[in-house]
mmCIF entry with sequence, helices, sheets and N, C-alpha, C, O atoms, coordinates in Angstrom:
data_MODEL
# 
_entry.id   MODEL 
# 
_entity.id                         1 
_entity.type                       polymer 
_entity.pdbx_number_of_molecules   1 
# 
_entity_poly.entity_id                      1 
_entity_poly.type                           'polypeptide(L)' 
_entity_poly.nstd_linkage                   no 
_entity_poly.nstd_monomer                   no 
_entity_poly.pdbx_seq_one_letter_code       
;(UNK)(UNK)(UNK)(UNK)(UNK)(UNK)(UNK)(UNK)(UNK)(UNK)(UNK)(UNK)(UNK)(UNK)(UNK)(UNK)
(UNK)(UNK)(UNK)(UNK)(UNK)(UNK)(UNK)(UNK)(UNK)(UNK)(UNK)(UNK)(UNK)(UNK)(UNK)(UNK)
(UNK)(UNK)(UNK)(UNK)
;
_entity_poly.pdbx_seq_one_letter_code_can   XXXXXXXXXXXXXXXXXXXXXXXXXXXXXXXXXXXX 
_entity_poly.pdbx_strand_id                 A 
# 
loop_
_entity_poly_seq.entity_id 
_entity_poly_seq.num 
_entity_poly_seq.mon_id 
_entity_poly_seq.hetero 
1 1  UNK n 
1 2  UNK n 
1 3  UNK n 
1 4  UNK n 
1 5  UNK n 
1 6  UNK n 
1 7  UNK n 
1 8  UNK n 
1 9  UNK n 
1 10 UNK n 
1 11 UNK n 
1 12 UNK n 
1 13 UNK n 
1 14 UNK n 
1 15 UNK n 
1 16 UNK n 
1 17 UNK n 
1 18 UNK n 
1 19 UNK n 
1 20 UNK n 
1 21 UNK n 
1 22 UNK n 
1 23 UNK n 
1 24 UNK n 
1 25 UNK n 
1 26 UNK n 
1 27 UNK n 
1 28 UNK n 
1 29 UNK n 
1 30 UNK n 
1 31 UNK n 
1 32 UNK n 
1 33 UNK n 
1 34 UNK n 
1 35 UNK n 
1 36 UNK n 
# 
_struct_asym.id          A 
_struct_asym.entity_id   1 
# 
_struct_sheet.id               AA1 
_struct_sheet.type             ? 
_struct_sheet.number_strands   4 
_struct_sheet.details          ? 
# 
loop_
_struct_sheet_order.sheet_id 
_struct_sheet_order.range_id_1 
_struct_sheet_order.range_id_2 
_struct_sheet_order.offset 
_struct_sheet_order.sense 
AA1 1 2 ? anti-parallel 
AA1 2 3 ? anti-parallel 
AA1 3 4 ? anti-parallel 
# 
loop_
_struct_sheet_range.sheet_id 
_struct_sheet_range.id 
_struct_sheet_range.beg_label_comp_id 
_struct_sheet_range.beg_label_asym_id 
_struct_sheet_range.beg_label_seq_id 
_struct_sheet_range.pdbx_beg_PDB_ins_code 
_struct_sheet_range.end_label_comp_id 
_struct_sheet_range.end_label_asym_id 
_struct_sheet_range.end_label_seq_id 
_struct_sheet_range.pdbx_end_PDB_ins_code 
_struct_sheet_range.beg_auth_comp_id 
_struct_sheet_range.beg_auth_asym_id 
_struct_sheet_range.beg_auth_seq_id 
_struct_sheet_range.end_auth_comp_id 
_struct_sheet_range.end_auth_asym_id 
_struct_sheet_range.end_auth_seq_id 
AA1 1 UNK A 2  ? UNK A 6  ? UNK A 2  UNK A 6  
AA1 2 UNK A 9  ? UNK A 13 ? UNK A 9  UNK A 13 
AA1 3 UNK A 20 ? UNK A 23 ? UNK A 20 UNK A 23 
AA1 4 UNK A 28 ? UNK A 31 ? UNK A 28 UNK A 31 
# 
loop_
_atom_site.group_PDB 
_atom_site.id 
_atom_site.type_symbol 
_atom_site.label_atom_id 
_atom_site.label_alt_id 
_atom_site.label_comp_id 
_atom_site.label_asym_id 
_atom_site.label_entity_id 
_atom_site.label_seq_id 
_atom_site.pdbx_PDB_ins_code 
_atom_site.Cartn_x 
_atom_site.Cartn_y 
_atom_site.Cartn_z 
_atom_site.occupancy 
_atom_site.B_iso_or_equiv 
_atom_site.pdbx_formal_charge 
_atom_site.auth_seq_id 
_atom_site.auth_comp_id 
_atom_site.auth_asym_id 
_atom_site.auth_atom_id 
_atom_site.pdbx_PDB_model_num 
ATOM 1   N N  . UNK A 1 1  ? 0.846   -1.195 0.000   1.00 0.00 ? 1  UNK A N  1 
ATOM 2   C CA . UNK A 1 1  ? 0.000   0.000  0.000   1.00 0.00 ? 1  UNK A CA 1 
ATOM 3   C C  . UNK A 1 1  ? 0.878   1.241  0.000   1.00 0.00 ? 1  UNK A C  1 
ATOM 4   O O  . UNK A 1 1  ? 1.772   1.376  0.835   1.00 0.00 ? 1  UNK A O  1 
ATOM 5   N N  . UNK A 1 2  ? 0.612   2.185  -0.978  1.00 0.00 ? 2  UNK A N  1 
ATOM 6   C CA . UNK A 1 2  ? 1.445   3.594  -1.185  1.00 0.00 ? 2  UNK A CA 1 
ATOM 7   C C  . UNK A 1 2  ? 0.763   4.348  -1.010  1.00 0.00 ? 2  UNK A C  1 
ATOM 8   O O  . UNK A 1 2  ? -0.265  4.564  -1.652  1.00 0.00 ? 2  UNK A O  1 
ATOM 9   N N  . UNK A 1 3  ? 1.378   5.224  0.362   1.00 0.00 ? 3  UNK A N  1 
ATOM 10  C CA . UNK A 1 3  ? 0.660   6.440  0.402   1.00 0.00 ? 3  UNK A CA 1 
ATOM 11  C C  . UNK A 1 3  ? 0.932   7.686  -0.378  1.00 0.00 ? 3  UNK A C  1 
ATOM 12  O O  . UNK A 1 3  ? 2.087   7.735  -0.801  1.00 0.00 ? 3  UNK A O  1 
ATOM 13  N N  . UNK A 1 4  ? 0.130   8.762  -0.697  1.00 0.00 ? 4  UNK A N  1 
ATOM 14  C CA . UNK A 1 4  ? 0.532   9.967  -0.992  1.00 0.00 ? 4  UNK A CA 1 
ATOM 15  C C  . UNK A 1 4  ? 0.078   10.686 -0.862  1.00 0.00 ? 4  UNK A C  1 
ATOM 16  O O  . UNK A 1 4  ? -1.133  10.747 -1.076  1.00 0.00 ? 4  UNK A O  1 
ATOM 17  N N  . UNK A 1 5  ? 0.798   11.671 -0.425  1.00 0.00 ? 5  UNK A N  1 
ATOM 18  C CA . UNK A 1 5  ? -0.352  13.220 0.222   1.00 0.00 ? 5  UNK A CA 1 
ATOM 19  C C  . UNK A 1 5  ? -0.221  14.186 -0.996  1.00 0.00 ? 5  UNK A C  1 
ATOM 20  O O  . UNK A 1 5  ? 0.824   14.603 -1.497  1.00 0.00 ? 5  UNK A O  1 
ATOM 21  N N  . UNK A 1 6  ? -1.297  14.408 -1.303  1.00 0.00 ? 6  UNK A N  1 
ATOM 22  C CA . UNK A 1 6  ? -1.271  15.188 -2.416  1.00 0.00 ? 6  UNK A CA 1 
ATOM 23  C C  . UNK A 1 6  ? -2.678  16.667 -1.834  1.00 0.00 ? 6  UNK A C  1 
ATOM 24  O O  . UNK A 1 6  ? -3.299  16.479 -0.788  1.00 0.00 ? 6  UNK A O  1 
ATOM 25  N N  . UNK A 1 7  ? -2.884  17.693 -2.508  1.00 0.00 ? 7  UNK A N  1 
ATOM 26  C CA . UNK A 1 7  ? -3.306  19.040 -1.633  1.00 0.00 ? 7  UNK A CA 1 
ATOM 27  C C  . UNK A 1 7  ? -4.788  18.510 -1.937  1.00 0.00 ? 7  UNK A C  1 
ATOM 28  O O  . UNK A 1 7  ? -5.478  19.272 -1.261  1.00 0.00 ? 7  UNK A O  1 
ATOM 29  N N  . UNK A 1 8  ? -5.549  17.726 -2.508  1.00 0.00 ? 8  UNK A N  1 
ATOM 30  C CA . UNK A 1 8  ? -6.827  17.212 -2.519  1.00 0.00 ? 8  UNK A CA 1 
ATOM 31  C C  . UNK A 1 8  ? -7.161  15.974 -1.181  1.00 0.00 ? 8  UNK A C  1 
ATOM 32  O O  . UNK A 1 8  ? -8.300  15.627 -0.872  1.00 0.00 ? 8  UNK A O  1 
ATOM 33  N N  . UNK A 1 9  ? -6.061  15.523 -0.614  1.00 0.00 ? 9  UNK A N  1 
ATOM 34  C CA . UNK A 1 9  ? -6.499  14.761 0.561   1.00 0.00 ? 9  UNK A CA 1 
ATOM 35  C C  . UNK A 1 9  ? -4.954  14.005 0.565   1.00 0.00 ? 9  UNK A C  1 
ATOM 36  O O  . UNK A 1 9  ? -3.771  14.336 0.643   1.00 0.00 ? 9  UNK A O  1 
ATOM 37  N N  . UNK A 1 10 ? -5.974  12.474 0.396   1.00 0.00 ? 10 UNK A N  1 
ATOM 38  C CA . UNK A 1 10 ? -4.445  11.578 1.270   1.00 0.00 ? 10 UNK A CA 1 
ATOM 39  C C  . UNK A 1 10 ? -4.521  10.305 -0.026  1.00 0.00 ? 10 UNK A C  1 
ATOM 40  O O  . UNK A 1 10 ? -5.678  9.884  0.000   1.00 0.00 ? 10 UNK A O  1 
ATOM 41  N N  . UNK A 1 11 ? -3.933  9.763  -0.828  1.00 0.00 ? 11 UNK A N  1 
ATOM 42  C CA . UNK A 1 11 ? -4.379  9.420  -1.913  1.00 0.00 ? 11 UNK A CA 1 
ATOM 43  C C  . UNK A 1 11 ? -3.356  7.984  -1.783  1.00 0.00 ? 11 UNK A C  1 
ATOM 44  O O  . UNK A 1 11 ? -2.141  8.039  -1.971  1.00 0.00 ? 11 UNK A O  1 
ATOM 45  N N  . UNK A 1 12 ? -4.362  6.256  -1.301  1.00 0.00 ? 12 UNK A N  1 
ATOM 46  C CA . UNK A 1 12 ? -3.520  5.692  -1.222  1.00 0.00 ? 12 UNK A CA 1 
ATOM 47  C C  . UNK A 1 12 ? -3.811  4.746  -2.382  1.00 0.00 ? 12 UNK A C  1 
ATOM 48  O O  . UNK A 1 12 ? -4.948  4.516  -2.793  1.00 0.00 ? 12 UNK A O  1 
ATOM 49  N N  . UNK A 1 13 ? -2.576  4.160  -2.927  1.00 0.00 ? 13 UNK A N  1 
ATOM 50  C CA . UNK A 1 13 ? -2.768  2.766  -3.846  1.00 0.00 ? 13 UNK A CA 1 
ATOM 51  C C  . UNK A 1 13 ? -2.380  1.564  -3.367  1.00 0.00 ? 13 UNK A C  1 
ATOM 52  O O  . UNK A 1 13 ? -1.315  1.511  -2.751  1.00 0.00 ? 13 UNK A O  1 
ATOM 53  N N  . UNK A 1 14 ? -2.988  0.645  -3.514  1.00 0.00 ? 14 UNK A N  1 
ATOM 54  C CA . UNK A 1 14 ? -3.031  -1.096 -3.427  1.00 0.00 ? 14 UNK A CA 1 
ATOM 55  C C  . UNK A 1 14 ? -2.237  -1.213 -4.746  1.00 0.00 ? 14 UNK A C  1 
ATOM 56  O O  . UNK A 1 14 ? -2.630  -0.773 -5.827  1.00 0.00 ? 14 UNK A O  1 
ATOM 57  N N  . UNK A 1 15 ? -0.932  -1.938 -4.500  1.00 0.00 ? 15 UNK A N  1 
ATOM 58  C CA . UNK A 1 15 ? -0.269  -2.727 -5.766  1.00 0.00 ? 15 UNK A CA 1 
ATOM 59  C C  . UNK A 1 15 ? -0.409  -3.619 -6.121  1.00 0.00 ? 15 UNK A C  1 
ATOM 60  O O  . UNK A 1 15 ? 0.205   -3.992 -7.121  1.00 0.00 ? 15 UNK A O  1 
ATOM 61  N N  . UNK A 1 16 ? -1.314  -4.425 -5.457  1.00 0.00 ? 16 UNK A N  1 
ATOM 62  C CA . UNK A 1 16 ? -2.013  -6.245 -6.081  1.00 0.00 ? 16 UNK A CA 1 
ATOM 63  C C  . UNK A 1 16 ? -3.289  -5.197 -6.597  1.00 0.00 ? 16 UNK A C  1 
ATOM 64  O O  . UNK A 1 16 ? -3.688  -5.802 -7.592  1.00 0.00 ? 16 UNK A O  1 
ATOM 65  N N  . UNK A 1 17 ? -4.314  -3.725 -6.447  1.00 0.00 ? 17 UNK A N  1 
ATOM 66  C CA . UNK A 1 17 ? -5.258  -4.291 -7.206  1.00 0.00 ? 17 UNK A CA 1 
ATOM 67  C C  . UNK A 1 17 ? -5.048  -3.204 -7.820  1.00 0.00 ? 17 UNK A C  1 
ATOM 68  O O  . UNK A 1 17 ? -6.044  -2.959 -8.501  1.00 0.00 ? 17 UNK A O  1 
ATOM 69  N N  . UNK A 1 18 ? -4.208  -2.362 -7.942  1.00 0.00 ? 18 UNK A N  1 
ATOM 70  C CA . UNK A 1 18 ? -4.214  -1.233 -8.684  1.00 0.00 ? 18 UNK A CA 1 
ATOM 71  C C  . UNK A 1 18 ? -5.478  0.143  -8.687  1.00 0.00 ? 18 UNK A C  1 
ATOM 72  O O  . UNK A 1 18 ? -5.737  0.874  -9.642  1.00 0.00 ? 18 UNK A O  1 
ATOM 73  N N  . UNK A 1 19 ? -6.114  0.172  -7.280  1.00 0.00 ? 19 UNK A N  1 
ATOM 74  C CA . UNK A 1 19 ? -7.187  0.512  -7.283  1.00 0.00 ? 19 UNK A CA 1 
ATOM 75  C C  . UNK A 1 19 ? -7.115  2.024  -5.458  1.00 0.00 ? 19 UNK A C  1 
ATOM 76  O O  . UNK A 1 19 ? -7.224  2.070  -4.233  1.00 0.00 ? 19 UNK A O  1 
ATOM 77  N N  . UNK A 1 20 ? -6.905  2.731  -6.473  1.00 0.00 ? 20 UNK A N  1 
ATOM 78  C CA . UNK A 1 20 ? -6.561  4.303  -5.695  1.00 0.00 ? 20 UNK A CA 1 
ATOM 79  C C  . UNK A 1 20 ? -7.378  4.236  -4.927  1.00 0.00 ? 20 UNK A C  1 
ATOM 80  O O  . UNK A 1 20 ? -8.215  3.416  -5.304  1.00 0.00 ? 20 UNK A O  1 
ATOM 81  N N  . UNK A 1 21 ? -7.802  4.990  -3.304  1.00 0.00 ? 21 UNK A N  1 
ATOM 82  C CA . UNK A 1 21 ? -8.532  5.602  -2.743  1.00 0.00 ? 21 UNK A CA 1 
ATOM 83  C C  . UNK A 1 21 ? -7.852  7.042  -2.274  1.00 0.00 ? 21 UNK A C  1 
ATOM 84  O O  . UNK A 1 21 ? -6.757  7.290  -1.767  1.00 0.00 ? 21 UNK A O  1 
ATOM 85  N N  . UNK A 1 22 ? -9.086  7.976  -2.700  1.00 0.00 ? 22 UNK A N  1 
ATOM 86  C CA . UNK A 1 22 ? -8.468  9.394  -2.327  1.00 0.00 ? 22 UNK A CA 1 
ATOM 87  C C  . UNK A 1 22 ? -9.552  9.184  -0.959  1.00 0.00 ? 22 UNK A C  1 
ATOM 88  O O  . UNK A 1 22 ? -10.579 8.520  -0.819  1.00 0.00 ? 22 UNK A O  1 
ATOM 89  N N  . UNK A 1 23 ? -8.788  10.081 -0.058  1.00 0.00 ? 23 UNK A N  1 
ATOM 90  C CA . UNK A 1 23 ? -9.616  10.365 1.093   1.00 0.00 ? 23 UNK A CA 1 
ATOM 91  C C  . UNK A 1 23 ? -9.362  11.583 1.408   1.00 0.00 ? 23 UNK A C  1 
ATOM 92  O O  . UNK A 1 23 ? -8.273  11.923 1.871   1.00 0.00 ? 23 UNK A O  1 
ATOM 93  N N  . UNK A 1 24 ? -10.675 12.670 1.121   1.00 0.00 ? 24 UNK A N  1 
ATOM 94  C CA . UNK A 1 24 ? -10.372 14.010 1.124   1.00 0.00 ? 24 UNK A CA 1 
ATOM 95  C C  . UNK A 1 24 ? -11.674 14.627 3.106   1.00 0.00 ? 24 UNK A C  1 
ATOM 96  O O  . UNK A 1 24 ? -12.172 13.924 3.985   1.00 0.00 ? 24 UNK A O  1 
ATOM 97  N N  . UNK A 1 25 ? -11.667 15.529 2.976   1.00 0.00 ? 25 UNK A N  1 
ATOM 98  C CA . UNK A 1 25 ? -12.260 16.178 3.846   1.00 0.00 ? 25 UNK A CA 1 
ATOM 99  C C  . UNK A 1 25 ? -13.802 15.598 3.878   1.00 0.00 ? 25 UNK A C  1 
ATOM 100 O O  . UNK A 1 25 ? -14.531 15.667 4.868   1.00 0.00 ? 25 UNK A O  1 
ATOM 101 N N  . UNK A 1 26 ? -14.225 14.915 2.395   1.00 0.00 ? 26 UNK A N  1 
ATOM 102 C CA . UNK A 1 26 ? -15.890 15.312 2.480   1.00 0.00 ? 26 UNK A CA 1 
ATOM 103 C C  . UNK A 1 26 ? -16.187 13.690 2.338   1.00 0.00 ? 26 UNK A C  1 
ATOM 104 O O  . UNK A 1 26 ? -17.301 13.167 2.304   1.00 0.00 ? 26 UNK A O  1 
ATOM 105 N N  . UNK A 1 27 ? -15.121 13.143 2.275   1.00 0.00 ? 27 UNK A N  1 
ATOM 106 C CA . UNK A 1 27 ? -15.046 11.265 1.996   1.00 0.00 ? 27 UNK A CA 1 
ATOM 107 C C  . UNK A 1 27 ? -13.869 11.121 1.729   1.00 0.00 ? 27 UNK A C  1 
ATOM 108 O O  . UNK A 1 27 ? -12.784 11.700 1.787   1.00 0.00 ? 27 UNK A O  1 
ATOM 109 N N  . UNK A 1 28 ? -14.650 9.593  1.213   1.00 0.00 ? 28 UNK A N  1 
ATOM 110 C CA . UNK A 1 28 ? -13.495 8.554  0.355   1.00 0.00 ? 28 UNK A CA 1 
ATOM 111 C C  . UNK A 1 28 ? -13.637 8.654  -0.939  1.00 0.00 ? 28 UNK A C  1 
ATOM 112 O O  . UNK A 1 28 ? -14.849 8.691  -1.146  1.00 0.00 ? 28 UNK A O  1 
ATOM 113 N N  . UNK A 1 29 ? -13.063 8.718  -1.923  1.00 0.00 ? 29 UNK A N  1 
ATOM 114 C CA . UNK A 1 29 ? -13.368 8.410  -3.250  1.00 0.00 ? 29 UNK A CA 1 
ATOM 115 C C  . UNK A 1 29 ? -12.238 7.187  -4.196  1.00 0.00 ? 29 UNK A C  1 
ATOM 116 O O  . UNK A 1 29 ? -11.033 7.194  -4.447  1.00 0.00 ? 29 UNK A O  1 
ATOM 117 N N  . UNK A 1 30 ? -13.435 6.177  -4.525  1.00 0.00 ? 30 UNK A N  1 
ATOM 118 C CA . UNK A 1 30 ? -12.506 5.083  -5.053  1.00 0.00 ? 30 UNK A CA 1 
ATOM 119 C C  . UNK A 1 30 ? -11.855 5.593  -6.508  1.00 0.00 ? 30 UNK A C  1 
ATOM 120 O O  . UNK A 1 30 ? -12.503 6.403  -7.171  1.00 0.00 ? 30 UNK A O  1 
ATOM 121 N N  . UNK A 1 31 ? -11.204 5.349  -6.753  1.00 0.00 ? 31 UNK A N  1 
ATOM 122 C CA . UNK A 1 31 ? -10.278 5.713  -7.935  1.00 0.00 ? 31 UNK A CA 1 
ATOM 123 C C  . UNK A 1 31 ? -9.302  4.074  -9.102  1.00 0.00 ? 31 UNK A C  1 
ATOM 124 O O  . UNK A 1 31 ? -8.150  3.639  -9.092  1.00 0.00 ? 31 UNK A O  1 
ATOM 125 N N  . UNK A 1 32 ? -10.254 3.789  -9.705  1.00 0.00 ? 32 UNK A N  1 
ATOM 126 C CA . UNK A 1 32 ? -9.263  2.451  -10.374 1.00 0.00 ? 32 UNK A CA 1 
ATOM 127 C C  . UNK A 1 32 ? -8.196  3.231  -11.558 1.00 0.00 ? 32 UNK A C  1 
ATOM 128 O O  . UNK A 1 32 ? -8.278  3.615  -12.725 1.00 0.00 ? 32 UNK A O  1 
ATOM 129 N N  . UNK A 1 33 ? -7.350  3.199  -10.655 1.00 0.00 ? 33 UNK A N  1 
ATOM 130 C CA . UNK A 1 33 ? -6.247  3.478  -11.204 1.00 0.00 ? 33 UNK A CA 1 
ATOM 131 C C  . UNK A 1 33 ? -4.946  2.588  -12.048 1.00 0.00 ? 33 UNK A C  1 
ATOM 132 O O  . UNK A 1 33 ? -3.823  2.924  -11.671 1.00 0.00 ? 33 UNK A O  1 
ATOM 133 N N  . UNK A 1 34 ? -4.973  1.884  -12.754 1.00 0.00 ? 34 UNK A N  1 
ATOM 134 C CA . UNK A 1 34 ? -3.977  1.224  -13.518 1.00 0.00 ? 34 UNK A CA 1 
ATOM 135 C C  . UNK A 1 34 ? -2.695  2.209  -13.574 1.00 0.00 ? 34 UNK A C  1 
ATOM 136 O O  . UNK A 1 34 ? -2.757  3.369  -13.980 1.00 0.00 ? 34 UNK A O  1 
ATOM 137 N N  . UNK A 1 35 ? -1.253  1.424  -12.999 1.00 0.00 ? 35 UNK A N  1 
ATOM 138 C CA . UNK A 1 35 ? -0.563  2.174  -13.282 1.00 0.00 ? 35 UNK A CA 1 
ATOM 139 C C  . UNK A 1 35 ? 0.558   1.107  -13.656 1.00 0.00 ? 35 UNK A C  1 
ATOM 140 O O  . UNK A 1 35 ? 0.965   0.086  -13.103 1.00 0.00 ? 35 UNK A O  1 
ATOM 141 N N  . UNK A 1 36 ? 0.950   1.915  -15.074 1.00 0.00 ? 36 UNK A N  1 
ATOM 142 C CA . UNK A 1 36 ? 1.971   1.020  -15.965 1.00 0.00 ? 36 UNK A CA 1 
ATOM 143 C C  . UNK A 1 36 ? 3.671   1.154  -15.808 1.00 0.00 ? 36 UNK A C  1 
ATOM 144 O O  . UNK A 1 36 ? 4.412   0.458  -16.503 1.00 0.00 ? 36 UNK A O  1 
# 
């Protein structure tokens, strides 16, 4: 699991599913992120 703080929240990725969650002030937001 990789975290990253980025100025929209806290933005982590899973490397088995390739599948972002941003977690900002107002939620979670899932994000499927493929990264090559």
């Amino acid at each position: 699991m990789e975290l990253r703080k980025i100025k929209e929240g806290i933005f982590y990725i899973s490397e088995t599913t390739n599948i972002g969650v941003l977690q900002t002030k107002k939620g979670f937001v899932l994000i499927d992120a493929p990264i090559d």
